[in-house]
TISE-113327 format. One record per residue (C-alpha): x, y, z. Coordinates in Angstrom, 2 decimals, padded with zeros to 5 digits, m for minus. Example, Ala and Ser with C-alpha at 12.3 -4.5 7.8 and 13.67 -1.06 7.14 Angstrom:
BEGIN
<r u="012.30" v="m004.50" w="007.80"/>
<r u="013.67" v="m001.06" w="007.14"/>
END
This chain:
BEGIN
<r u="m002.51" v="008.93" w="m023.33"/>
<r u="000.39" v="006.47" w="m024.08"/>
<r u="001.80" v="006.37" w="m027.21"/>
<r u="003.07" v="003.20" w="m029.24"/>
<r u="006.72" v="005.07" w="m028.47"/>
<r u="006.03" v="005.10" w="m024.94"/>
<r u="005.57" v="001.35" w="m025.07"/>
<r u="008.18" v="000.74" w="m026.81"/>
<r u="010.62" v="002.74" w="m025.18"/>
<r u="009.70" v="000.78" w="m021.78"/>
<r u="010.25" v="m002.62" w="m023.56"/>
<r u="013.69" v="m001.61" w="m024.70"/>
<r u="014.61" v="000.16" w="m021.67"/>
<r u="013.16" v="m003.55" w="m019.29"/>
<r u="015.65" v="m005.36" w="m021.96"/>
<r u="018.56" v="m003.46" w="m021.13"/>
<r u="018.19" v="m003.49" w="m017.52"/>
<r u="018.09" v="m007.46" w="m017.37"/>
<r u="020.68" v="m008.34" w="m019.58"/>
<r u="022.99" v="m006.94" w="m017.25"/>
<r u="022.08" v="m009.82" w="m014.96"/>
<r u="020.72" v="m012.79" w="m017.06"/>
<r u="021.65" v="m013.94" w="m020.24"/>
<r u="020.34" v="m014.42" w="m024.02"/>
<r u="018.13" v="m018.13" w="m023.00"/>
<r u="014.43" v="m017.80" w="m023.13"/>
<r u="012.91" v="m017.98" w="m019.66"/>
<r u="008.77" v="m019.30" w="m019.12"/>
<r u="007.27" v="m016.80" w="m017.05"/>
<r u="003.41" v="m016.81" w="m015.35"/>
<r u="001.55" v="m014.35" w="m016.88"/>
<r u="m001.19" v="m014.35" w="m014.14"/>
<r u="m001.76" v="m010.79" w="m013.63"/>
<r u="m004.65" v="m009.12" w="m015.78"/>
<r u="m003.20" v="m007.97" w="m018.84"/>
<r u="m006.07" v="m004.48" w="m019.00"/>
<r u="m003.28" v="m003.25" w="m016.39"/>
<r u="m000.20" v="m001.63" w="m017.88"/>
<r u="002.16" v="m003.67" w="m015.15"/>
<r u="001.20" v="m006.96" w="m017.20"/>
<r u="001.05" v="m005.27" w="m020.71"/>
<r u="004.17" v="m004.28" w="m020.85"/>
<r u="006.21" v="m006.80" w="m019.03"/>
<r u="004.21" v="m010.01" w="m020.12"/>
<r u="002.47" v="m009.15" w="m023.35"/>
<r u="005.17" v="m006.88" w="m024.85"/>
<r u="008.35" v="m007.21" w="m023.01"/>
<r u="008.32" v="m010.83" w="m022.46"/>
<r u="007.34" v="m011.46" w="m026.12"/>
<r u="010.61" v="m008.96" w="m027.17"/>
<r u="013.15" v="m011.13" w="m025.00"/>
<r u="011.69" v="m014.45" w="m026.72"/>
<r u="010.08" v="m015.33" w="m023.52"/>
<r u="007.31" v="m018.05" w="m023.46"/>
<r u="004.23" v="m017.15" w="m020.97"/>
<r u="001.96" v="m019.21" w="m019.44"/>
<r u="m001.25" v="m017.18" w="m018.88"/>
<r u="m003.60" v="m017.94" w="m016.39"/>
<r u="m007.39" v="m015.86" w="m016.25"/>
<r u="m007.10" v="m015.35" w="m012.63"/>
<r u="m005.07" v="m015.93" w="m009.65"/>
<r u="m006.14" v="m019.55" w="m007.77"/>
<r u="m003.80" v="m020.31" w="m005.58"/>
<r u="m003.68" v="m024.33" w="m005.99"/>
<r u="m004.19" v="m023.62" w="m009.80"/>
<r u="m001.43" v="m021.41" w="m009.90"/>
<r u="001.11" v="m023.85" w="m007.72"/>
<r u="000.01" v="m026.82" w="m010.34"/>
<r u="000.74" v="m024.30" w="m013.41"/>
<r u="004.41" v="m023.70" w="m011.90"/>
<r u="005.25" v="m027.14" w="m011.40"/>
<r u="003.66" v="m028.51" w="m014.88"/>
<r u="005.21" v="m025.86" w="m017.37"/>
<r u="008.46" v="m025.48" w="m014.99"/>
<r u="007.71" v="m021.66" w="m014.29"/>
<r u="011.50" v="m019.80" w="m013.84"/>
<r u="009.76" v="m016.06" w="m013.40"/>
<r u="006.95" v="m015.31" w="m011.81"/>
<r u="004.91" v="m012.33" w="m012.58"/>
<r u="002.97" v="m011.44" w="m009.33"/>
<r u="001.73" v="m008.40" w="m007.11"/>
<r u="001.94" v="m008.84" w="m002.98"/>
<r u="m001.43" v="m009.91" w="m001.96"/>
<r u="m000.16" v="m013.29" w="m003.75"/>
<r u="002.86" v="m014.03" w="m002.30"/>
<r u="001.45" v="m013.28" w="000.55"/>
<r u="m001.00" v="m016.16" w="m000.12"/>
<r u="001.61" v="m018.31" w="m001.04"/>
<r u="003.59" v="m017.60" w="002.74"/>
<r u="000.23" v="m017.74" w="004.84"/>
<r u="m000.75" v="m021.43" w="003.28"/>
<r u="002.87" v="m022.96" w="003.07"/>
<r u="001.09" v="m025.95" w="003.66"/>
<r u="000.04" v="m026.67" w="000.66"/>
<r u="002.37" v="m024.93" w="m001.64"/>
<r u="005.04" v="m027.49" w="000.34"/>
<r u="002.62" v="m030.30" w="m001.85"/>
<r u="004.45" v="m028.72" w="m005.27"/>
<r u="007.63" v="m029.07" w="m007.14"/>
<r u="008.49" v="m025.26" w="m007.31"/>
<r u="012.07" v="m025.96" w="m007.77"/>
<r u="011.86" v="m024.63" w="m011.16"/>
<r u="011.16" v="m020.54" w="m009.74"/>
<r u="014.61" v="m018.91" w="m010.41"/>
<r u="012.45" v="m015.02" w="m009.88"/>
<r u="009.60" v="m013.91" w="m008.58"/>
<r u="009.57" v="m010.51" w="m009.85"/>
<r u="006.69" v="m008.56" w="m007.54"/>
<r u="005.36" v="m004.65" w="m008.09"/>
<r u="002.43" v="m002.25" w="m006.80"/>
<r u="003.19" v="m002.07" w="m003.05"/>
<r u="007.04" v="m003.24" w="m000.79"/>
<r u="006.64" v="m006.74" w="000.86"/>
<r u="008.02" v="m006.77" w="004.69"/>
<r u="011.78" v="m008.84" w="005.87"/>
<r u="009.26" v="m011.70" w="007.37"/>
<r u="007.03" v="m012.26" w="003.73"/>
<r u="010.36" v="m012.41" w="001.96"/>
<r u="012.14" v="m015.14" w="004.53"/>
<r u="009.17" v="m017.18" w="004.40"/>
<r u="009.03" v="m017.08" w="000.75"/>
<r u="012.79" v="m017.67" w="000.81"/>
<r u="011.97" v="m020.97" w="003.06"/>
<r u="009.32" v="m022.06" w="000.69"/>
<r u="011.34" v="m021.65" w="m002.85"/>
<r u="014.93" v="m021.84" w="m001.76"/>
<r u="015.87" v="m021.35" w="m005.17"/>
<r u="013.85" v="m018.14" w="m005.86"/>
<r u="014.65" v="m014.69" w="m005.43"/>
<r u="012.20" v="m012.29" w="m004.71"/>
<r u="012.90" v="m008.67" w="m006.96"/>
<r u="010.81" v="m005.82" w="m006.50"/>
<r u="009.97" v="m002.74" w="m008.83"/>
<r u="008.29" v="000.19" w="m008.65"/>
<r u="006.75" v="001.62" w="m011.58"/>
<r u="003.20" v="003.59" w="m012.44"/>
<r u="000.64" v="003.79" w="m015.52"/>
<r u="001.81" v="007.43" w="m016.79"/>
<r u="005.43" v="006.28" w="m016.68"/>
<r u="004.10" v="003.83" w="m019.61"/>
<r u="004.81" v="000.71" w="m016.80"/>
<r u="008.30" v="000.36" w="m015.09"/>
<r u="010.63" v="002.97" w="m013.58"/>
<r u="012.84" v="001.17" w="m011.73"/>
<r u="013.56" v="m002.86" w="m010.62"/>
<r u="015.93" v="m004.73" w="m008.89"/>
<r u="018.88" v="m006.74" w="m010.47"/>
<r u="018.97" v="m010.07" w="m008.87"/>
<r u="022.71" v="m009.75" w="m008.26"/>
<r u="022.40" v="m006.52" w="m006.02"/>
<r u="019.24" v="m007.27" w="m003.63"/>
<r u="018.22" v="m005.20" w="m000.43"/>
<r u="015.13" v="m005.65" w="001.37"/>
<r u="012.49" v="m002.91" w="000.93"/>
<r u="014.04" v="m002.05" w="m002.47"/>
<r u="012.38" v="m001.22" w="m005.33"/>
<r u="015.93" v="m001.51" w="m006.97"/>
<r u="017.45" v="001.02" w="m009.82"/>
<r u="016.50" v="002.84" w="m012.40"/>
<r u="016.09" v="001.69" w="m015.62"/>
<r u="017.90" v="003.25" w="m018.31"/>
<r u="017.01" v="006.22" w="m019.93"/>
<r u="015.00" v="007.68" w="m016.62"/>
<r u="015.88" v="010.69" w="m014.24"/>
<r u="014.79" v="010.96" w="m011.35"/>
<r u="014.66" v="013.83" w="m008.54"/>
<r u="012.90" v="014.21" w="m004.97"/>
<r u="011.31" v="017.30" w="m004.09"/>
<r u="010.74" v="018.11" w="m000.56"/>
<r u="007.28" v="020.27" w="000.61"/>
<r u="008.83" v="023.52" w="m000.22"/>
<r u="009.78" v="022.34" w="m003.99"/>
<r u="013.58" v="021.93" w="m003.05"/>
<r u="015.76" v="019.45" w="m004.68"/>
<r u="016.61" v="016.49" w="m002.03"/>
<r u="019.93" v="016.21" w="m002.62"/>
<r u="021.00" v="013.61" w="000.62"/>
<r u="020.35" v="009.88" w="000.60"/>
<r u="017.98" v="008.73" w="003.13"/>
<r u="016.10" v="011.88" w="003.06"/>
<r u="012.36" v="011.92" w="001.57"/>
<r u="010.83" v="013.64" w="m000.65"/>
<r u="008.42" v="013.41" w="m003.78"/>
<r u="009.34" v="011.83" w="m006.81"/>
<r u="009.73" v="012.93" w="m010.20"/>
<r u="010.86" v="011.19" w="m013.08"/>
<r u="011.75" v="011.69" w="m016.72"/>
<r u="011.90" v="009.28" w="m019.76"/>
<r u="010.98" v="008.82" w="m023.35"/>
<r u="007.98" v="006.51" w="m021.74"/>
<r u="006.33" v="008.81" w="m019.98"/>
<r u="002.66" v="009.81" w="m020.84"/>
<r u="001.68" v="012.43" w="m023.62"/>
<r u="m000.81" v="013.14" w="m020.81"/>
<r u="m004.68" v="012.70" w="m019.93"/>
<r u="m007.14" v="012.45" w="m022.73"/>
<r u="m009.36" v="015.26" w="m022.32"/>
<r u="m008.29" v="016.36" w="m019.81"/>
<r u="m005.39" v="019.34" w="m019.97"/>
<r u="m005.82" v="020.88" w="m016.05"/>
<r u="m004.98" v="017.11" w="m014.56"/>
<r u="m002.02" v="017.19" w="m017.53"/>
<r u="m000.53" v="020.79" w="m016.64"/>
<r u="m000.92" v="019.41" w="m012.28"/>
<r u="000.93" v="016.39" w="m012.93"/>
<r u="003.53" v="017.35" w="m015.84"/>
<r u="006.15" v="020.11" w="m015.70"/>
<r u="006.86" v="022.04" w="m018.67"/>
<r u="010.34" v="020.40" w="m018.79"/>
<r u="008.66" v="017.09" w="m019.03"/>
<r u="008.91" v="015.84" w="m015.42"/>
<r u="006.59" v="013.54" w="m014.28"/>
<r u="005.06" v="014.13" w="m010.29"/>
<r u="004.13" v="010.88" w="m009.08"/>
<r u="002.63" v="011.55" w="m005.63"/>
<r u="005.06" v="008.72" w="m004.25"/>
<r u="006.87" v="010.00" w="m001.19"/>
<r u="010.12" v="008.02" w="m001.67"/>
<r u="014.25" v="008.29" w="m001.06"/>
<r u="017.36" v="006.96" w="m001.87"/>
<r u="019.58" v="005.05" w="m000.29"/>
<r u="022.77" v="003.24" w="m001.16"/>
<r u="023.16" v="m000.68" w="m000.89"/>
<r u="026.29" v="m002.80" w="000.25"/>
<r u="027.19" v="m002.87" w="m003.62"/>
<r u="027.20" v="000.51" w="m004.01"/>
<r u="024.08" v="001.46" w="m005.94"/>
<r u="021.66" v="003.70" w="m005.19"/>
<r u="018.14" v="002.03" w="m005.05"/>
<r u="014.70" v="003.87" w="m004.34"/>
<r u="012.92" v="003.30" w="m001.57"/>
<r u="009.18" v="004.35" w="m001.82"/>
<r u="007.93" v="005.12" w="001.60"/>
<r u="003.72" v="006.18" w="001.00"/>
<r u="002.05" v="008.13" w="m001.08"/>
<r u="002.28" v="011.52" w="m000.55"/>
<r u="m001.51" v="011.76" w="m000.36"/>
<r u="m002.13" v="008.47" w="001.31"/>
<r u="000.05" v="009.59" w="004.36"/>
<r u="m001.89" v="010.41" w="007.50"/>
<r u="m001.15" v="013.32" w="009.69"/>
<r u="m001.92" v="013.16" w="013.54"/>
<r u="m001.57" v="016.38" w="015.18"/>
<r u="000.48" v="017.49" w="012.47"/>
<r u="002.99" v="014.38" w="012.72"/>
<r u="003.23" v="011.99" w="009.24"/>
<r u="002.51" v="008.24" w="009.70"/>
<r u="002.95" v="006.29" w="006.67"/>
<r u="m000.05" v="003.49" w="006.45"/>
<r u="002.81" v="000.72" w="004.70"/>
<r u="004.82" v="000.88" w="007.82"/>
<r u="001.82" v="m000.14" w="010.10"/>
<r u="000.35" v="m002.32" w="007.25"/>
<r u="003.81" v="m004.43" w="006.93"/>
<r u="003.58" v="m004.62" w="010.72"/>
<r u="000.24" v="m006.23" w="011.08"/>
<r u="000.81" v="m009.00" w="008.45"/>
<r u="003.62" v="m010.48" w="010.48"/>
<r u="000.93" v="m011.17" w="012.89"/>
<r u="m000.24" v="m014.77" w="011.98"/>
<r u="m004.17" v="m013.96" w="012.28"/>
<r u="m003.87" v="m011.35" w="009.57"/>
<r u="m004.18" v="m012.20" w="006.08"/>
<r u="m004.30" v="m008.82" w="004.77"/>
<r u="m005.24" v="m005.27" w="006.17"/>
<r u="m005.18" v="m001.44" w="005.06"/>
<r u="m005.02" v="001.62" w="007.12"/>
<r u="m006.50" v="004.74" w="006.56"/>
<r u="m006.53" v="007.74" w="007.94"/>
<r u="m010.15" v="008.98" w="009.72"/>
<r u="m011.14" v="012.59" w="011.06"/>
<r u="m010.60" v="013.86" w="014.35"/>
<r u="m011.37" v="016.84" w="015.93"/>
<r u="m008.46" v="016.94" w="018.04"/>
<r u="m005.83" v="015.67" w="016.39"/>
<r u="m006.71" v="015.98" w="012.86"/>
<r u="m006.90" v="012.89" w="011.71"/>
<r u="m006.26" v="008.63" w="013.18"/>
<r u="m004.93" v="005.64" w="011.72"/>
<r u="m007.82" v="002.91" w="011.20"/>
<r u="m006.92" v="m000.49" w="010.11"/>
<r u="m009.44" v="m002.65" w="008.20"/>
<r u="m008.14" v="m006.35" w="008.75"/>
<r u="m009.28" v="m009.30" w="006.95"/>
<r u="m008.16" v="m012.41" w="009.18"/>
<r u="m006.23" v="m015.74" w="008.09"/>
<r u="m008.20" v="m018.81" w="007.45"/>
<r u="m006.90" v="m020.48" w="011.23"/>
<r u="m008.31" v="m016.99" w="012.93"/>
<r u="m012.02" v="m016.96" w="011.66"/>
<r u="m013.24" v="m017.54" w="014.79"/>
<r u="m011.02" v="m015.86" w="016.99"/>
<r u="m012.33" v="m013.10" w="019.87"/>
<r u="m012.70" v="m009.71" w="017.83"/>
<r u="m011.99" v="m007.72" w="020.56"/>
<r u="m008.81" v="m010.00" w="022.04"/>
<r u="m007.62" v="m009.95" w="018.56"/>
<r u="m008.15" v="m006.48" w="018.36"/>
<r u="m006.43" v="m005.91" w="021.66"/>
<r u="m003.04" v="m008.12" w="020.80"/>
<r u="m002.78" v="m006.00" w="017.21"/>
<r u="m003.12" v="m002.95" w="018.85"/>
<r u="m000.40" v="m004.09" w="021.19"/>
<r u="001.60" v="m005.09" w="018.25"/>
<r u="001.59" v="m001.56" w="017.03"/>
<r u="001.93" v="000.04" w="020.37"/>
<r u="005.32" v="m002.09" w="021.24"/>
<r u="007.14" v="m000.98" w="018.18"/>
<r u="005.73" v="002.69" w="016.98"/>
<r u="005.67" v="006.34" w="018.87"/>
<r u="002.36" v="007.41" w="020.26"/>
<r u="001.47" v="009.30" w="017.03"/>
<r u="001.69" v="006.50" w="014.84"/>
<r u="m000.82" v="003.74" w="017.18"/>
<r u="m004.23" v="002.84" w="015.74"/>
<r u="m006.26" v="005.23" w="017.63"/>
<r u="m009.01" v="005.21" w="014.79"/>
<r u="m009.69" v="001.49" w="015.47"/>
<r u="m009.54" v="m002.10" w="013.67"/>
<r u="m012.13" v="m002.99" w="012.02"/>
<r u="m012.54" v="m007.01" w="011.06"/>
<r u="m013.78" v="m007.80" w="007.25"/>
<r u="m014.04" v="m010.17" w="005.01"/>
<r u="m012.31" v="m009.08" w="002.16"/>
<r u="m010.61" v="m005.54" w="001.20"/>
<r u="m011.59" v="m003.80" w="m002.12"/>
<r u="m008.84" v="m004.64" w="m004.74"/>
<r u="m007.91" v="m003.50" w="m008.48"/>
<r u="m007.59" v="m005.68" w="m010.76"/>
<r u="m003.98" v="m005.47" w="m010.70"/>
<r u="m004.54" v="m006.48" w="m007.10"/>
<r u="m003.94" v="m003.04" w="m005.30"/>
<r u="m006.43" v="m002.16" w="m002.08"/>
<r u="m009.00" v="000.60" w="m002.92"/>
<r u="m008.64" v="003.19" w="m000.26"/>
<r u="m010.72" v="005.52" w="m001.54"/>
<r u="m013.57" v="002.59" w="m000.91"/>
<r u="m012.79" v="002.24" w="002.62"/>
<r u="m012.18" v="005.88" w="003.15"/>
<r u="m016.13" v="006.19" w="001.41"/>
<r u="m017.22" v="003.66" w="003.73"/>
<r u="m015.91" v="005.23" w="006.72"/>
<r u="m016.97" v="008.86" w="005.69"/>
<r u="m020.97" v="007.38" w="005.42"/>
<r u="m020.51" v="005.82" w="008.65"/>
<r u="m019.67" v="008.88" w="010.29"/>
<r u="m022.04" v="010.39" w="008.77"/>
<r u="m024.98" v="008.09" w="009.76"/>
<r u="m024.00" v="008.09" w="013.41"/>
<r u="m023.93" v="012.08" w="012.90"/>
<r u="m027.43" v="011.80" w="012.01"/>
<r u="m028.74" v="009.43" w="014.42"/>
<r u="m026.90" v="011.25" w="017.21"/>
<r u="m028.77" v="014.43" w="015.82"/>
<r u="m032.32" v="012.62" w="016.15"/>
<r u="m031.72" v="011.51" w="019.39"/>
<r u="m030.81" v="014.94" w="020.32"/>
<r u="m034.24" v="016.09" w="019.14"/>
<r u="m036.29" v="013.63" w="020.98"/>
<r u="m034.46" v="013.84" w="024.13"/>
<r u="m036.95" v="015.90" w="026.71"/>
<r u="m035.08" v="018.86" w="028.48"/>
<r u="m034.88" v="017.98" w="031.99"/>
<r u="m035.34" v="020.96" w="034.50"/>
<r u="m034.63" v="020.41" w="038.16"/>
<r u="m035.84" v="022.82" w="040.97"/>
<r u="m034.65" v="023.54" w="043.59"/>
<r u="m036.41" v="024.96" w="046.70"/>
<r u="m036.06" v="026.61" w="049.16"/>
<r u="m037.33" v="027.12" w="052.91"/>
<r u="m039.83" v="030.40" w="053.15"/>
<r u="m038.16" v="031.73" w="055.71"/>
<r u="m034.68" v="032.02" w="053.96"/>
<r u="m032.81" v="034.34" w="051.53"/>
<r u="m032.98" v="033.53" w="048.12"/>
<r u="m029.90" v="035.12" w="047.75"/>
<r u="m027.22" v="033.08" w="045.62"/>
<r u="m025.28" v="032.23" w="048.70"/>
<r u="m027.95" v="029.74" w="050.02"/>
<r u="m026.50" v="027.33" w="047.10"/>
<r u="m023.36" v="027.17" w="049.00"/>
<r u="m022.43" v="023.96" w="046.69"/>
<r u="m022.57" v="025.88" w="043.34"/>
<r u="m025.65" v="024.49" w="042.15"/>
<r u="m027.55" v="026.99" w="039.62"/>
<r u="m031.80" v="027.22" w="038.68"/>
<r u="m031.66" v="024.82" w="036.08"/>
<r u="m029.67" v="021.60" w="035.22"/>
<r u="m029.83" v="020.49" w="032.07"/>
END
């Protein structure tokens, strides 16, 4: 449940944060992103509307559409989530055909974007600046963003004003060194009442002193300028652990989409008997890669992986090729859907290897022996028993 205070206490709270970096003009902004989602509600509907921002909305995101939109209506921010800039950086191509001059920001949430997305977005705008933000529905939209005057790469900037913030390791202690992890928790006059209906999910994810647990594994470190940004490293239930060891799928994910064949990819953990559980990647491939060899494909991503990460952290659950990944509509990949998917498959080959089992006939082999010997057990000198099975 999010109150109209909640709302408006983000909207204030997005306004003070930016006019320490841009001034009182109006900016036209894409509102592409589905306003149902708080990200869009807040910062395009609301907060947009508060600064006296015009916004350009768009129903969905077309690429082509999208890059004629910008250069008609002279976009300065853009609005976006990764899987589109990504877009924009695997078909530079064509976005090379538009006047994008105009893009001062392109202000990006929901997951980090790796060093090579952000060059080659750099290469294609040279006047843009790519900001990212981290921020979550309960928190009534935005916790933290980066000012365009104090950048670093992975950054999912500062907080905005009016939030506290505090990482907890797995024994509830306070992290109190930067570049150490731990879960975040946050408090502001924008976070959620709590869950309609709902009071055991409200009392598991609010503390009686009105701190918010996000279930983001994050930490903070301290850029050139002397701030200290958050850096959010997985989800604390997303991350997969091998033999006990934590791999965070992001890391492996932002590795994989440097590799040109890869247009987008998730990894997920999957059982194992032996080591507990194994990253699995699920890899959609770029347009210029549709017909490429599965399997040498497979074998040059693996290799990717395996020249950069420990042991540990290699794809040892597989890559699997598809078509497309299961998104939100604020353009986030479902892993719960690819987790289901690979649960039924194991499943199914459970059950088939169970049938077979069934039907296979029970072999018996006999030995025999000469009449005239022992048939002590030392006549099977080679360790052989009665039966073989």
């Amino acid at each position: 449940m999010i109150s109209h205070r909640n709302v408006i206490a983000n909207v204030v709270q997005r306004a003070t944060f930016e006019s320490t970096y841009r001034g009182a003009h109006p900016e036209t902004c894409l509102g592409v992103l589905p306003q149902s989602h708080i990200y869009a509600l807040v910062v395009i509907t609301h907060a947009s509307l508060y600064r006296g921002d015009g916004v350009v909305v768009l129903q969905r995101f077309d690429l082509q559409e999208t890059l004629q939109t910008i250069q008609d209506f002279r976009i300065e921010r853009l609005w976006m989530v990764p899987a589109m800039i990504v877009a924009m950086t695997k078909a530079s191509a064509v976005v090379k055909k538009y006047d994008l001059s105009s893009v001062k920001i392109a202000a990006v949430g929901a997951s980090p974007l790796s060093r090579e997305v952000v060059e080659a977005f750099a290469e294609l705008v040279p006047g843009g600046r790519i900001i990212q933000g981290y921020g979550l529905t309960e928190a009534g939209a935005i916790v933290t963003f980066t000012n365009a005057d104090d950048l670093a790469l992975g950054s999912c900037g500062s907080l905005y004003p009016g939030f506290e913030a505090r990482l907890v390791d797995e024994s509830g202690r306070d992290v109190e060194k930067h570049g150490q992890p731990g879960e975040l928790l946050i408090r502001s006059p924008s976070i959620m009442m709590g869950y309609f209906g709902n009071d055991a999910a409200t009392r598991e994810t609010l503390t009686d002193d009105g701190w918010l647990r996000t279930g983001d594994l994050g930490e903070f470190r301290v850029t050139k300028n002397g701030h200290d940004h958050l850096f959010i490293v997985d989800r604390v239930k997303e991350l997969i652990k091998v033999r006990g060891l934590q791999v965070a799928p992001a890391e492996l994910e932002n590795n994989l989409l440097q590799h040109p064949a890869v247009a987008d990819v998730s990894v997920i953990p999957v059982p194992d008997e032996s080591s507990g559980e194994l990253p699995m990647a699920f890899v959609v491939k770029s347009a210029a890669f549709k017909a490429a060899d599965d399997d040498a494909l497979r074998r040059e991503l693996h290799d990717s992986i395996e020249s950069v990460f420990s042991a540990h952290k290699r794809l040892a659950g597989g890559i699997d090729f598809v078509d497309s990944l299961p998104k939100t509509a604020s353009g986030k990949t479902q892993r719960k859907v690819l987790k289901e998917r690979v649960k039924t498959r194991l499943e199914e080959r459970k059950r088939a290897a169970e049938v077979i089992q069934k039907k296979a006939p029970v072999v018996i082999q006999v030995f025999e022996f000469d009449s005239d010997e022992s048939d002590d057990d030392s006549n099977c000198s080679d360790g052989c028993s009665d039966d073989t099975f």
